[in-house]
N, CA, C and O atoms as CSV, one atom per row, in Angstrom:
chain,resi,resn,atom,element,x,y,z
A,1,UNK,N,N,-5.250,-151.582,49.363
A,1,UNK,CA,C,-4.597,-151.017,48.199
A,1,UNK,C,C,-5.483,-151.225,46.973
A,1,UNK,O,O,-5.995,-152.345,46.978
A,2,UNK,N,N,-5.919,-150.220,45.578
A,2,UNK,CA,C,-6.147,-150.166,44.832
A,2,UNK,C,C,-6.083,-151.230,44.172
A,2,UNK,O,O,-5.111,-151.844,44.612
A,3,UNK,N,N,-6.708,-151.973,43.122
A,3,UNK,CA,C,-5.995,-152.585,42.083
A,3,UNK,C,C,-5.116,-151.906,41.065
A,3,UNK,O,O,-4.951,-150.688,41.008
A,4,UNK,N,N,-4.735,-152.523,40.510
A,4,UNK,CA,C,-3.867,-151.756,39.316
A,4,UNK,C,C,-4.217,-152.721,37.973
A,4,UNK,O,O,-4.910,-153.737,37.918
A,5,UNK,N,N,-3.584,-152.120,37.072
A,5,UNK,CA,C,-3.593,-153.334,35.584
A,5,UNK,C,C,-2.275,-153.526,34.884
A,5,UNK,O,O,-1.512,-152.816,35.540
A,6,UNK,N,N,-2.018,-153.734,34.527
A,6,UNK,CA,C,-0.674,-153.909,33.809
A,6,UNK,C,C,-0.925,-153.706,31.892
A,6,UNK,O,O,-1.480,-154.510,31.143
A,7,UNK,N,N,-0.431,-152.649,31.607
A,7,UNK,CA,C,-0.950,-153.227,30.454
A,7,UNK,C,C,0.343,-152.883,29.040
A,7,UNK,O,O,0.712,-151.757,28.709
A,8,UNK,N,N,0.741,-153.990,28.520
A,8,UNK,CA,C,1.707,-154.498,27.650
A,8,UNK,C,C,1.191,-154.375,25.973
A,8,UNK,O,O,0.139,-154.984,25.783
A,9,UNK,N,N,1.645,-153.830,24.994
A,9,UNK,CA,C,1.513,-153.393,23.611
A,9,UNK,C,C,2.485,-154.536,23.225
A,9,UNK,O,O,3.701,-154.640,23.388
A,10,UNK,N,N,1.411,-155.505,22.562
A,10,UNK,CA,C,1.799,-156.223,21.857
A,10,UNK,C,C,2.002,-156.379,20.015
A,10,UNK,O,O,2.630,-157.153,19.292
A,11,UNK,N,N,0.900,-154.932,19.733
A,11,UNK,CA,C,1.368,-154.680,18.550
A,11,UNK,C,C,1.395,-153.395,17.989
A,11,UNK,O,O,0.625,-152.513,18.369
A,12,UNK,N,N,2.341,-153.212,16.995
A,12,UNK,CA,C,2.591,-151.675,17.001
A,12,UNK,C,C,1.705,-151.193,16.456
A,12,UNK,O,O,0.917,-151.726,15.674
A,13,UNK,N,N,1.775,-149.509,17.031
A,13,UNK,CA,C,0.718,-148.308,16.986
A,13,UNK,C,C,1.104,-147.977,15.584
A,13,UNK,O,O,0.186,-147.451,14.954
A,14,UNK,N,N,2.258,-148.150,14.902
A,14,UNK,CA,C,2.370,-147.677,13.887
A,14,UNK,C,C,1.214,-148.236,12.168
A,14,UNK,O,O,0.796,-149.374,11.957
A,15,UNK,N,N,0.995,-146.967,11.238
A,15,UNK,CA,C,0.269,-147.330,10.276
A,15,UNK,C,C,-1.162,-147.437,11.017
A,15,UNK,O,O,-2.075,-147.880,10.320
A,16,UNK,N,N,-1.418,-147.134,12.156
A,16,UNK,CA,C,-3.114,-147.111,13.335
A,16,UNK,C,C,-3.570,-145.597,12.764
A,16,UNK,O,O,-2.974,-144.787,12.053
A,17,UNK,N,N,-4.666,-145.583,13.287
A,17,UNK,CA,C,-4.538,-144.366,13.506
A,17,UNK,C,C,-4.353,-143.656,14.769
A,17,UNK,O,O,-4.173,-143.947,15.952
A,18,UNK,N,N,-4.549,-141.892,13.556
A,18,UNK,CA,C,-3.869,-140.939,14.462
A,18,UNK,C,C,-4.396,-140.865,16.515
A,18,UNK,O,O,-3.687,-140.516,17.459
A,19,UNK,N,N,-5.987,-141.390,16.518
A,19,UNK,CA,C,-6.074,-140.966,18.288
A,19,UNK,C,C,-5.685,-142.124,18.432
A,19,UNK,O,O,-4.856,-142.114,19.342
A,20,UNK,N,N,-5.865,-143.439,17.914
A,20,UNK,CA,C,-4.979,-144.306,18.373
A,20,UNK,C,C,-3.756,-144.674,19.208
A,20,UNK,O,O,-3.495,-145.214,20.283
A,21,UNK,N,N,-3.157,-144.126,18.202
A,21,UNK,CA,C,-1.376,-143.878,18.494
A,21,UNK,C,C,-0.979,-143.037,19.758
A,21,UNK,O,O,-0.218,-143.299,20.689
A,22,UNK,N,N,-2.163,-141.347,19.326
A,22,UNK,CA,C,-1.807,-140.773,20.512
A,22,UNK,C,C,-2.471,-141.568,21.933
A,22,UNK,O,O,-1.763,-141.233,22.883
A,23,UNK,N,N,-3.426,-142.367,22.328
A,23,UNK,CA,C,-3.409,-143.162,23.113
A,23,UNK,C,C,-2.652,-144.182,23.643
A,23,UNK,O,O,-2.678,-144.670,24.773
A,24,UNK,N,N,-1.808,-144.506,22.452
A,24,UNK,CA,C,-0.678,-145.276,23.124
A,24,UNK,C,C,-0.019,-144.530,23.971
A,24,UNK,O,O,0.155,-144.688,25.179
A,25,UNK,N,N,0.324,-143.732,23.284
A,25,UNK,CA,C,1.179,-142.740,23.493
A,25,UNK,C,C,1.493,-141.975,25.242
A,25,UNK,O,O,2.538,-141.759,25.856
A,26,UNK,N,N,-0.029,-141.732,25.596
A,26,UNK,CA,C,-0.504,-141.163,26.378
A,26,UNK,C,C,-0.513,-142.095,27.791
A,26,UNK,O,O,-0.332,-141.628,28.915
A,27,UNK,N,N,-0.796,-143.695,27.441
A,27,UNK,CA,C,-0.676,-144.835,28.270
A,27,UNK,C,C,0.840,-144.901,28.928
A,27,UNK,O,O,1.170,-145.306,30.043
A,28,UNK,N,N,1.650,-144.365,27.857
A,28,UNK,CA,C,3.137,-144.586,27.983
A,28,UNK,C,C,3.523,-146.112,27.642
A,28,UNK,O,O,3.980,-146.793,28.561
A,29,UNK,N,N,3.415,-146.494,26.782
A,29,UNK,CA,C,3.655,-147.001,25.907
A,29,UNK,C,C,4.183,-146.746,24.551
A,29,UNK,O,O,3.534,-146.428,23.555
A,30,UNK,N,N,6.044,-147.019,24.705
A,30,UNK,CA,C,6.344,-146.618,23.494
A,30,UNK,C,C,6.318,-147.391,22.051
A,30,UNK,O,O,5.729,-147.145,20.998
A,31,UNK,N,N,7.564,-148.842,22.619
A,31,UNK,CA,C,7.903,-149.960,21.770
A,31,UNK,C,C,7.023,-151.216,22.247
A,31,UNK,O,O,6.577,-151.433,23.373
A,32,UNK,N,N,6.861,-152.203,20.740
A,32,UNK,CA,C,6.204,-153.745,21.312
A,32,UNK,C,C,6.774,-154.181,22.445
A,32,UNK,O,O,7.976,-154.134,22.705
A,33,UNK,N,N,5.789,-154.668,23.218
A,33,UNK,CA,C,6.840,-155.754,24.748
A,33,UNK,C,C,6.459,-154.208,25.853
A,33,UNK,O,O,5.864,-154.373,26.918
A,34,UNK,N,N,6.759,-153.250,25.539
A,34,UNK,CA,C,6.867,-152.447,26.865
A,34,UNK,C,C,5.512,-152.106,27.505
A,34,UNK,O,O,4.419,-152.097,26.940
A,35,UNK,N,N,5.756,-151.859,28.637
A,35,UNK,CA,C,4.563,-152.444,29.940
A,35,UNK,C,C,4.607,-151.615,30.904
A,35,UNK,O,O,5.699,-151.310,31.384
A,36,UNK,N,N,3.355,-151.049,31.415
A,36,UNK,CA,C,3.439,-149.758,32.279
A,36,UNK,C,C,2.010,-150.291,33.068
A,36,UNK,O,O,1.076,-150.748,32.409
A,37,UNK,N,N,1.953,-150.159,34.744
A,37,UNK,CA,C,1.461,-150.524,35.461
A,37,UNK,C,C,0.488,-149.470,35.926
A,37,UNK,O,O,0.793,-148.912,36.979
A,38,UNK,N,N,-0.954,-148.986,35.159
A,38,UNK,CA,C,-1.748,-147.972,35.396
A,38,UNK,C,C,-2.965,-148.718,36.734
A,38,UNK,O,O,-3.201,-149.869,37.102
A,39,UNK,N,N,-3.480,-147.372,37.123
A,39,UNK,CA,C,-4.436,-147.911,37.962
A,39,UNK,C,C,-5.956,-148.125,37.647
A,39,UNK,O,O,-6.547,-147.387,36.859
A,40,UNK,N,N,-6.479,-149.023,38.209
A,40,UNK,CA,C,-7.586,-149.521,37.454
A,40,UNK,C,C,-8.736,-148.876,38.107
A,40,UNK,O,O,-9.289,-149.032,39.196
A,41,UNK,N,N,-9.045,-147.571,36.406
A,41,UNK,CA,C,-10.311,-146.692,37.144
A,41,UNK,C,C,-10.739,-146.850,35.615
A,41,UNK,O,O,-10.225,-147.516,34.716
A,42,UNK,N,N,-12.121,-145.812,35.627
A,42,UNK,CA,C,-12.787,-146.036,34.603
A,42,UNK,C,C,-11.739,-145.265,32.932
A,42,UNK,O,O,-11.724,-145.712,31.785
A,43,UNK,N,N,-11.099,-144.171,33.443
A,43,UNK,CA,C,-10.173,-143.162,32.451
A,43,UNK,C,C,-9.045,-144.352,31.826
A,43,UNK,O,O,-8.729,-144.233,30.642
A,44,UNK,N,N,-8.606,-145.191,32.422
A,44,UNK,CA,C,-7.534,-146.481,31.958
A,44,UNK,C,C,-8.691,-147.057,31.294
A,44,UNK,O,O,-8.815,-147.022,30.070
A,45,UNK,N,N,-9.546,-147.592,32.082
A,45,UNK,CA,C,-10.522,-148.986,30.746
A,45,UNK,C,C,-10.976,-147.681,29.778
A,45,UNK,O,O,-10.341,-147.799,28.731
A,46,UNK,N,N,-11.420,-147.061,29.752
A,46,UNK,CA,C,-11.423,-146.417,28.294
A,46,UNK,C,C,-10.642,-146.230,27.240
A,46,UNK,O,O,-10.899,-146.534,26.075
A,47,UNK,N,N,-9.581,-145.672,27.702
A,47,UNK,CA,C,-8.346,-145.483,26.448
A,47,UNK,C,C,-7.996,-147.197,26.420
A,47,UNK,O,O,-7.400,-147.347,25.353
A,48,UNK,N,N,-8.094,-148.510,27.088
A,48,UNK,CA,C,-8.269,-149.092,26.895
A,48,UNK,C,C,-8.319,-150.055,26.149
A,48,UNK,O,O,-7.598,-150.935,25.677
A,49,UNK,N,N,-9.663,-149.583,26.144
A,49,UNK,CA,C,-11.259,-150.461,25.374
A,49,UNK,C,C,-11.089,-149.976,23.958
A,49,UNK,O,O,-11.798,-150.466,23.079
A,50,UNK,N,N,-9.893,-148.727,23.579
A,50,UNK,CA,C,-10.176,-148.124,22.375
A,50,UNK,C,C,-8.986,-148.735,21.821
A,50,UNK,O,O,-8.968,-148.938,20.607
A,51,UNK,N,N,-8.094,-149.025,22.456
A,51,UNK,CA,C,-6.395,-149.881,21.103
A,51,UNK,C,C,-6.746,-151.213,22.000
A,51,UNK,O,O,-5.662,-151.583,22.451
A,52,UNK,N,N,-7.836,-152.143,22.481
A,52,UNK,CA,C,-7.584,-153.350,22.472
A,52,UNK,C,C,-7.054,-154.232,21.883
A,52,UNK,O,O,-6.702,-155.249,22.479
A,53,UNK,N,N,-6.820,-154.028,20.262
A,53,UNK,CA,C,-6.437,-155.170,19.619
A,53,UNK,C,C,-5.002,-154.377,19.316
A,53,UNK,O,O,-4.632,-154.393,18.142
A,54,UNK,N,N,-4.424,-153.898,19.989
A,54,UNK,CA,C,-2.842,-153.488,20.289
A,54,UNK,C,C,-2.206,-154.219,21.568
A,54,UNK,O,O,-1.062,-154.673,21.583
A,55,UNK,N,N,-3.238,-154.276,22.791
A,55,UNK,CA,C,-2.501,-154.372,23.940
A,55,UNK,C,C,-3.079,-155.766,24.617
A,55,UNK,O,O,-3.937,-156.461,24.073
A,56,UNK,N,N,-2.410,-156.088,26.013
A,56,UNK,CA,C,-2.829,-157.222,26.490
A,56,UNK,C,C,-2.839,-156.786,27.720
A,56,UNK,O,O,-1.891,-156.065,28.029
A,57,UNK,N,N,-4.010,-157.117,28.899
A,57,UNK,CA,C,-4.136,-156.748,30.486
A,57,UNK,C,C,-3.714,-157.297,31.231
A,57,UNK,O,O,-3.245,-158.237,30.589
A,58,UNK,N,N,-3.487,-157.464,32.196
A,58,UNK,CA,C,-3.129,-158.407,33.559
A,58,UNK,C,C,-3.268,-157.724,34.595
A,58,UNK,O,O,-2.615,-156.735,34.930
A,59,UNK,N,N,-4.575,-158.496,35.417
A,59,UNK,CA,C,-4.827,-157.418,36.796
A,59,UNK,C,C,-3.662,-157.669,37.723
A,59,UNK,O,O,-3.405,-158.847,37.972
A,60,UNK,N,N,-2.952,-156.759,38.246
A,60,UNK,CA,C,-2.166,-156.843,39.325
A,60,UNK,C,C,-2.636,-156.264,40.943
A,60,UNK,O,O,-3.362,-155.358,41.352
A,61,UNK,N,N,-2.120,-156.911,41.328
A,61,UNK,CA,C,-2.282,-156.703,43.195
A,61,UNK,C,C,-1.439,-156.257,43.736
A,61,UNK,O,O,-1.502,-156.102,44.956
């Protein structure tokens, strides 16, 4: 099985900017705390690598 990542928005997109946000957005990530389990390819670490100081990772198995 794949790895996956987990990845949790710990601070809001709001007042970010605009591709920012729509990257949250796009992660599915709406509100702080909420957490959506993407799979770990290069298209996830990019959008990523770009709101890092929004979100937090955790590799899952």
């Amino acid at each position: 099985m794949a790895e996956q990542v987990k990845v949790t928005l710990v601070k809001s997109a709001a007042h970010r900017l605009p591709k920012q946000r729509a990257i949250v957005k796009a992660l599915g990530l709406s509100k702080v705390s909420s957490s959506v389990v993407l799979p770990d390819n290069a298209q996830t670490r990019g959008a990523v690598f770009k709101i890092a100081h929004l979100v937090t990772v955790e590799v899952v198995k």
